[in-house]
C-alpha positions as CSV (number, residue, x, y, z in Angstrom):
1,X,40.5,-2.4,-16.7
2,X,37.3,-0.1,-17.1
3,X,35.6,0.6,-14.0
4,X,32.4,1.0,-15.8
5,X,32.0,-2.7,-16.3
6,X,29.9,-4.6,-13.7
7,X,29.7,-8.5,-12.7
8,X,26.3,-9.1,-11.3
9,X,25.5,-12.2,-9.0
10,X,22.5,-13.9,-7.1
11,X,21.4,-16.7,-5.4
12,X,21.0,-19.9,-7.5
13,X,17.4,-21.4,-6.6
14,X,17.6,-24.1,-4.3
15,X,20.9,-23.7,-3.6
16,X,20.7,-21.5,-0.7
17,X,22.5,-24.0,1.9
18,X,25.7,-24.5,-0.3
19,X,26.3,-20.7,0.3
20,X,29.0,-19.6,2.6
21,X,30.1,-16.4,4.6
22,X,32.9,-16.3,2.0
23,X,33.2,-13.6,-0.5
24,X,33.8,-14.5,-4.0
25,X,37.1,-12.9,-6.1
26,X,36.2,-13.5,-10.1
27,X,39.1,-13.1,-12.4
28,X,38.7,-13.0,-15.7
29,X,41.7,-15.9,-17.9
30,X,40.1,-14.8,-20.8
31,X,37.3,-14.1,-23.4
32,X,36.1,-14.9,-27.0
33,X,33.8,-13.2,-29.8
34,X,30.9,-14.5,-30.8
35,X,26.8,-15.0,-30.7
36,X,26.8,-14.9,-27.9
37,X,30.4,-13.7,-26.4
38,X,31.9,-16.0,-24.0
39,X,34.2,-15.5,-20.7
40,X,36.6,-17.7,-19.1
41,X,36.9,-17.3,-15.4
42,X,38.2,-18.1,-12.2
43,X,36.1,-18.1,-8.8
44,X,38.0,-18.5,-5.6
45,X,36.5,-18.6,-2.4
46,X,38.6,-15.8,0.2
47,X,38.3,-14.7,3.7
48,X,37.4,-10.6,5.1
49,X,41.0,-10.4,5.1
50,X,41.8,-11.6,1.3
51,X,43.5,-14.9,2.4
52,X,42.0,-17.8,0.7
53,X,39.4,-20.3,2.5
54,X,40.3,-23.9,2.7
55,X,38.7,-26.7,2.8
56,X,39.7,-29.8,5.4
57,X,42.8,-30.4,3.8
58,X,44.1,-27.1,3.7
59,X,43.9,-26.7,0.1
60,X,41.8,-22.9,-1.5
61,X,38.7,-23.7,-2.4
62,X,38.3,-22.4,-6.2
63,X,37.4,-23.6,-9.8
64,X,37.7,-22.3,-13.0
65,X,34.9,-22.3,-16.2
66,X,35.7,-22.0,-19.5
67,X,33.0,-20.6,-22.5
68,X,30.2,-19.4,-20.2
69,X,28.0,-17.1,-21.7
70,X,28.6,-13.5,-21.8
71,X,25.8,-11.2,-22.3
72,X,22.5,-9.6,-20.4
73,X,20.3,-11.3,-18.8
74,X,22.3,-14.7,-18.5
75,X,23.3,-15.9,-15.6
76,X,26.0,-18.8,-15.4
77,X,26.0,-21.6,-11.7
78,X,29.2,-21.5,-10.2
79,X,30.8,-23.0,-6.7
80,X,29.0,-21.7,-4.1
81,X,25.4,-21.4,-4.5
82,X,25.4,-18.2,-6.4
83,X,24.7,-17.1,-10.2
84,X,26.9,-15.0,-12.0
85,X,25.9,-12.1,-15.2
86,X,28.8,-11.0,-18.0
87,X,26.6,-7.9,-18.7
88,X,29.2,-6.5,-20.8
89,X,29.9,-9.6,-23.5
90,X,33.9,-9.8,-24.2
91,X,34.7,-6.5,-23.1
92,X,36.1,-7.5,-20.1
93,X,40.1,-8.0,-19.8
94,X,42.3,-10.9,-19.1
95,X,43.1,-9.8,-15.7
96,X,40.3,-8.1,-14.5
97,X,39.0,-8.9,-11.0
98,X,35.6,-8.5,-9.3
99,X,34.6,-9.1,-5.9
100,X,31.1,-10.5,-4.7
101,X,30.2,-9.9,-1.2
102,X,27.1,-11.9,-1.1
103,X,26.7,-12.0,3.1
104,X,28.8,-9.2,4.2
105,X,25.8,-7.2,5.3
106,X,23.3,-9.9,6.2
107,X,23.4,-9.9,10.1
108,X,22.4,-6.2,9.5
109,X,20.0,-5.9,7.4
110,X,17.9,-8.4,10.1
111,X,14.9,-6.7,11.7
112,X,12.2,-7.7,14.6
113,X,9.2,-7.9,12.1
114,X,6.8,-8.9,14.9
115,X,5.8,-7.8,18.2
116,X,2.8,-9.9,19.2
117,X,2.3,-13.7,19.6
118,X,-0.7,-13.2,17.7
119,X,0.6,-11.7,14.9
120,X,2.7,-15.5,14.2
121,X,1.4,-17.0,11.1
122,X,1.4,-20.6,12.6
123,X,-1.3,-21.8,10.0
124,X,-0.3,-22.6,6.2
125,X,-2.0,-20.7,3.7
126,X,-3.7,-23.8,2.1
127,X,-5.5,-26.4,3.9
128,X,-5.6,-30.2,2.6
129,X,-8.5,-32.4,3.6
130,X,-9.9,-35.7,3.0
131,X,-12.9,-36.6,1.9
132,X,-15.1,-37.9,4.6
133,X,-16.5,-41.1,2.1
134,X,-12.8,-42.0,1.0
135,X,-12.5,-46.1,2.1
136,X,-8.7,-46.0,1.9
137,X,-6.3,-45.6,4.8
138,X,-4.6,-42.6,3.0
139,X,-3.6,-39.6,5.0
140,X,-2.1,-36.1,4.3
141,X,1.6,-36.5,6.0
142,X,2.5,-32.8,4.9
143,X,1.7,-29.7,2.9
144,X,4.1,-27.0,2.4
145,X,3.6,-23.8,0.1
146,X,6.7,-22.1,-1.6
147,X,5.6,-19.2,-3.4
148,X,2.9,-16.6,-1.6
149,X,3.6,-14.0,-4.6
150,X,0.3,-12.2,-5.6
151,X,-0.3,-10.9,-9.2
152,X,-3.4,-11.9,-11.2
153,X,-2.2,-10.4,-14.2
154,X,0.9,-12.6,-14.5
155,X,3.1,-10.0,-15.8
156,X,5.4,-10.7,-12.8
157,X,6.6,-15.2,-13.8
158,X,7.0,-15.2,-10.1
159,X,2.9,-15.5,-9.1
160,X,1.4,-17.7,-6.9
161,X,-1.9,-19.7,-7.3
162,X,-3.0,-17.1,-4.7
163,X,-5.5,-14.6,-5.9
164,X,-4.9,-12.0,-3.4
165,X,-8.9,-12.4,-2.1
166,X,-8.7,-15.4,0.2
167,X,-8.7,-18.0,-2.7
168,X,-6.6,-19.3,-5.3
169,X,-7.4,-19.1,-9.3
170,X,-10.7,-20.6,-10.3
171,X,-11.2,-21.9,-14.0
172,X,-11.0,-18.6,-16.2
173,X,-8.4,-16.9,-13.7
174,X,-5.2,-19.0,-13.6
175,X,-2.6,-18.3,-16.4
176,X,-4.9,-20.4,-19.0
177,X,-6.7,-17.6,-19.1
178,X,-10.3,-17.8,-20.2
179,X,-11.7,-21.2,-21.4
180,X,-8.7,-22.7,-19.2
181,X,-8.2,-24.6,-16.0
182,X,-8.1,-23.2,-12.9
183,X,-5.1,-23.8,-10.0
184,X,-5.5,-27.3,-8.6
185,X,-8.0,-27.7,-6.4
186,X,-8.3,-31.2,-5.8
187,X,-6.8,-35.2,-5.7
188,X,-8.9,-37.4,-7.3
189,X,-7.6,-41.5,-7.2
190,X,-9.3,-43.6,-10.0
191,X,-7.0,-46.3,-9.0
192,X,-4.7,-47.7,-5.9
193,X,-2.1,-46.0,-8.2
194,X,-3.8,-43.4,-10.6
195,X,-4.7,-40.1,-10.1
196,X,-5.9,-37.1,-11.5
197,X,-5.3,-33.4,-10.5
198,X,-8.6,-30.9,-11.0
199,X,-9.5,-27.4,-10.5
200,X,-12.4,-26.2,-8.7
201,X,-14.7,-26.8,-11.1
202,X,-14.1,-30.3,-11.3
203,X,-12.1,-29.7,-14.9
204,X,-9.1,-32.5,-15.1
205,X,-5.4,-30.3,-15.4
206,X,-3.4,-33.7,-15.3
207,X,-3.4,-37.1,-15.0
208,X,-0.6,-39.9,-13.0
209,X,-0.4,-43.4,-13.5
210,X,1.0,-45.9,-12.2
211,X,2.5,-43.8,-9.3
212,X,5.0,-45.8,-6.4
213,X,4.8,-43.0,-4.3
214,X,2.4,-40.2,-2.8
215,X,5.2,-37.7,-2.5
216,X,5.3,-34.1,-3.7
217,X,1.6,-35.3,-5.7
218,X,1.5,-31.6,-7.6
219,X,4.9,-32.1,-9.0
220,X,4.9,-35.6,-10.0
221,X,1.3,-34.5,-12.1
222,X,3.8,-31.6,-13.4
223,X,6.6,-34.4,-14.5
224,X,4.5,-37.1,-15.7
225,X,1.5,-35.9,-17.6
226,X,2.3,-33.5,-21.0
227,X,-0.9,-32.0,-20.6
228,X,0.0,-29.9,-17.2
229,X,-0.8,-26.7,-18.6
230,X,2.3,-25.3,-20.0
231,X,1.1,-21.8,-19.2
232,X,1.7,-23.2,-15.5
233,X,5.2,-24.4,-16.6
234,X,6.2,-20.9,-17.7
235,X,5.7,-19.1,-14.6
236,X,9.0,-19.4,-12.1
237,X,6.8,-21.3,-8.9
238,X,3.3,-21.8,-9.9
239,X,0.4,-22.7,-8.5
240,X,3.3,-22.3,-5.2
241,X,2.0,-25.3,-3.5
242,X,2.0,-29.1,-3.2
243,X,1.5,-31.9,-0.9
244,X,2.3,-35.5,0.1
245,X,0.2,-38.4,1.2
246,X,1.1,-41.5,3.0
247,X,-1.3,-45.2,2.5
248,X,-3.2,-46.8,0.8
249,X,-5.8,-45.2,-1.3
250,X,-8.9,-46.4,-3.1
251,X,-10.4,-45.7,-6.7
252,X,-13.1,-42.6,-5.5
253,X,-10.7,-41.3,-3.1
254,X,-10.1,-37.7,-2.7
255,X,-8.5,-34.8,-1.5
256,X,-9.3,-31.5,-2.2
257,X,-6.9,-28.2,-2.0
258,X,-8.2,-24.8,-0.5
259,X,-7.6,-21.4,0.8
260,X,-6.7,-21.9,4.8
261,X,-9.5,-19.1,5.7
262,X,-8.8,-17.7,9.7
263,X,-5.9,-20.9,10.1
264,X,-8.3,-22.5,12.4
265,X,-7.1,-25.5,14.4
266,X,-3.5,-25.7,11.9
267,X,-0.4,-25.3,13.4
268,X,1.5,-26.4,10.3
269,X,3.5,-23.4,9.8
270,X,4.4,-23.3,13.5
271,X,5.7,-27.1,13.5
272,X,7.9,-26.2,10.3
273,X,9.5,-23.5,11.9
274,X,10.0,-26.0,14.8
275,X,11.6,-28.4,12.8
276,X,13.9,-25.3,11.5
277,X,15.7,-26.7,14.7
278,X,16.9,-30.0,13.8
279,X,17.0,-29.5,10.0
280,X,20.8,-30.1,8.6
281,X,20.5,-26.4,6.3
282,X,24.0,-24.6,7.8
283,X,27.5,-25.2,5.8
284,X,29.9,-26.0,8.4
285,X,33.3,-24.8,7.4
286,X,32.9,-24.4,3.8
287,X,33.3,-27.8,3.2
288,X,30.1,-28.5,1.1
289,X,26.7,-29.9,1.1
290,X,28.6,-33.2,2.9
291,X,29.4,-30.6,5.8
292,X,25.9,-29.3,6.9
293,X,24.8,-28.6,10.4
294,X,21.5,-27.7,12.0
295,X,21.2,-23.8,13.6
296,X,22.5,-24.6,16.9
297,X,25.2,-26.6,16.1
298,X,26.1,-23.7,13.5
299,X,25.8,-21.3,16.5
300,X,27.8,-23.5,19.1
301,X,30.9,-23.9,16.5
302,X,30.6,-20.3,16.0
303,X,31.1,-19.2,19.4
304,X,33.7,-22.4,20.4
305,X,35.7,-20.6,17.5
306,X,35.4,-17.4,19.0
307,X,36.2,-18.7,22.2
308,X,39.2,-20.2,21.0
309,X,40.5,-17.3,19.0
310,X,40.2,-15.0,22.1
311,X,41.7,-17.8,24.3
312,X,44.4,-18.2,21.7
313,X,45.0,-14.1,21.5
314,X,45.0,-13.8,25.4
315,X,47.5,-16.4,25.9
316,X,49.9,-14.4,23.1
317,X,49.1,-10.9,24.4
318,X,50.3,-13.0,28.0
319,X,53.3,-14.0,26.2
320,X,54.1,-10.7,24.8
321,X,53.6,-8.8,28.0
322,X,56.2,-11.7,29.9
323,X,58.6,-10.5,27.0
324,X,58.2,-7.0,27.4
325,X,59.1,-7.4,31.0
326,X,61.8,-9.5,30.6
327,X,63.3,-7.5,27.7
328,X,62.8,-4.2,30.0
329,X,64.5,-5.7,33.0
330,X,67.1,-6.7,30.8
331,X,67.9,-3.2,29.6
332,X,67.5,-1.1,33.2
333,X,70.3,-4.1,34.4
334,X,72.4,-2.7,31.7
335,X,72.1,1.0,31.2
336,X,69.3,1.7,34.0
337,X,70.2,3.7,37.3
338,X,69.4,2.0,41.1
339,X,69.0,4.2,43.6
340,X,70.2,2.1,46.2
341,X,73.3,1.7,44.5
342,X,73.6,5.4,43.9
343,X,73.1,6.2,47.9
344,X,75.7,3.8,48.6
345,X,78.2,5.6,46.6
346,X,77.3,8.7,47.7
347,X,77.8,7.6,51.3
348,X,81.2,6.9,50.1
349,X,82.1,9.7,48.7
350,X,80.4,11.3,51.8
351,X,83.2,9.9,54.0
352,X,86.2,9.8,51.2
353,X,85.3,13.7,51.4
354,X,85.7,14.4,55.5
355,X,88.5,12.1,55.5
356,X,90.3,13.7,52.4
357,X,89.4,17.7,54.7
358,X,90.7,15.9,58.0
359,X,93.8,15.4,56.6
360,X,94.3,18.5,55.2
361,X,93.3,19.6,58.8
362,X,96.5,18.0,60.3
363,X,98.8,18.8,57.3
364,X,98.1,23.0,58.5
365,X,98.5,22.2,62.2
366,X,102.0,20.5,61.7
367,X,103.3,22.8,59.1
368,X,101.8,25.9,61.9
369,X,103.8,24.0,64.5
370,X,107.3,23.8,62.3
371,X,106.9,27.7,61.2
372,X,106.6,28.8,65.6
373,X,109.6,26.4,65.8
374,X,111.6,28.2,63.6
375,X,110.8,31.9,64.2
């Protein structure tokens, strides 16, 4: 195949928990001409060593897609929480492999950002507060921002609401441009179910009726109402923020939405990242969404399975060393040389020696004797 031709791959938003250590092998089955071309492919799921990863039943996780699109800029979901880009259309082969290494240098690439306890940004970077004169028993239950991204000329989708100056986008500023709305900046309940979302100024972005719930208020206004700004719409995360509230409210209740100036007396952030703790967001074995774990259970499986592994290699390097031992006793029995044994024999031959000489001793003196006989 052409080593010039590249698969390119990233993280499929909101999908970040159904990744896995695995590495990703793409093989191309096939591809077809057209506008646009379109690949077929195959995505298995394989260990550091090239063996396949399994899932509880000992089968290889992998799935094949027929007819994704092929061209720049395109990015096709597959198994594993990642995105993939055929850059280069239907010149790719039947055959041709890639491989995606999506976590290989993650443990790395981590750094101590922080030295100081102060430097902890335990405070969100929007504050939500009630208005003192509402009547209802309505109450913020949380508040969480998603998307800190600074760029008040929106050529970068991926802006925030946050104007970079310790606010967020007034009337004029936010991606309406001028004559528009500005970020929302306020709740306003004109009904135990009815809302509408404003800017700073007071000017109405959206409206909700007939709401059962209080959750996730920014995006429900985004859902329900066609006349959320679809300048808003078009960025990737905008205004970045949102909220839920938990009661009762009454018509004239509010709740308005700021900049969190100095964090004072908000340990939001600082509870989240407590909560981090407990929070199901680990894969545990590959196995899927159905198989998540929290941090420390992630951690504790990690080492029992180290500890096994080295239990399990001690045991066999044990086992080899009994063998080698046997095996080599085994061989000096047969072919090896014992000194005792040797020092015996050599005692033998010791005495089978002087006895051999004393007999040839006796053999001269007779045969001496018969010659002074004779003469």
């Amino acid at each position: 195949s052409d080593p010039s031709l590249l698969v390119s791959g990233r993280m499929t938003a909101g999908e970040s928990s159904s990744l896995t250590s695995a590495d990703y092998r793409v093989t191309v089955d096939g591809t077809t001409s057209g506008t646009p071309d379109t690949i077929d492919i195959t995505v298995a799921l394989v260990n550091a060593d090239g063996t396949p990863v399994t899932d509880t039943d000992g089968n290889a996780i992998t799935q094949s897609y027929s007819g994704l699109t092929a061209e720049e800029g395109t990015f096709n979901s597959v198994i594993g929480g990642i995105e993939l880009e055929f850059a280069s259309g239907d010149a790719y082969a039947v055959g041709d492999e890639f491989l995606l290494q999506p976590t290989k240098e993650a443990a790395s690439a981590i750094e101590l950002a922080i030295t100081r306890p102060e430097d902890l940004a335990f405070a969100s970077p929007i504050r939500v507060e009630n208005n003192i004169n509402n009547l209802g028993d309505t109450e913020v239950i949380s508040s969480f921002v998603t998307n800190t991204t600074v760029d008040n000329t929106f050529a970068d989708l991926g802006a925030s609401a946050f104007d970079g100056a310790g606010g967020i986008h007034s009337a004029g500023s936010s991606p309406t441009g001028a004559g528009g709305v500005g970020a929302p900046a306020e709740i306003y309940f004109t009904s135990a179910t009815d809302y509408q979302v404003l800017d700073d100024a007071g000017n109405v972005i959206a409206e909700v009726t007939g709401a059962t719930s209080f959750s996730n208020m920014l995006a429900q206004a985004e859902a329900s109402d066609p006349a959320w700004p679809s300048e808003f719409s078009a960025m990737d995360n905008y205004p970045g923020y949102d909220f839920s509230l938990q009661g009762e409210p009454k018509a004239g209740d509010s709740f308005t939405i700021g900049y969190n100036t100095d964090g004072l007396s908000d340990t939001s952030n600082g509870l989240a990242l407590a909560n981090l703790q407990t929070a199901d967001s680990m894969l545990l074995n590959n196995n899927g969404a159905d198989s998540l774990v929290t941090f420390h259970e992630s951690y504790s499986n990690i080492v029992t399975d180290i500890g096994q592994k080295a239990s399990s290699a001690d045991i066999s390097l044990q086992a080899a060393d009994a063998l080698k031992s046997q095996s080599n006793n085994w061989f000096q029995s047969v072919s090896g040389v014992s000194l005792d044994e040797e020092a015996a024999n050599l005692v033998k031959y010791q005495q089978s020696y002087a006895a051999s000489a004393r007999l040839l001793s006796t053999a001269q003196d007779l045969f001496n004797t018969i010659l002074s006989v004779v003469s």
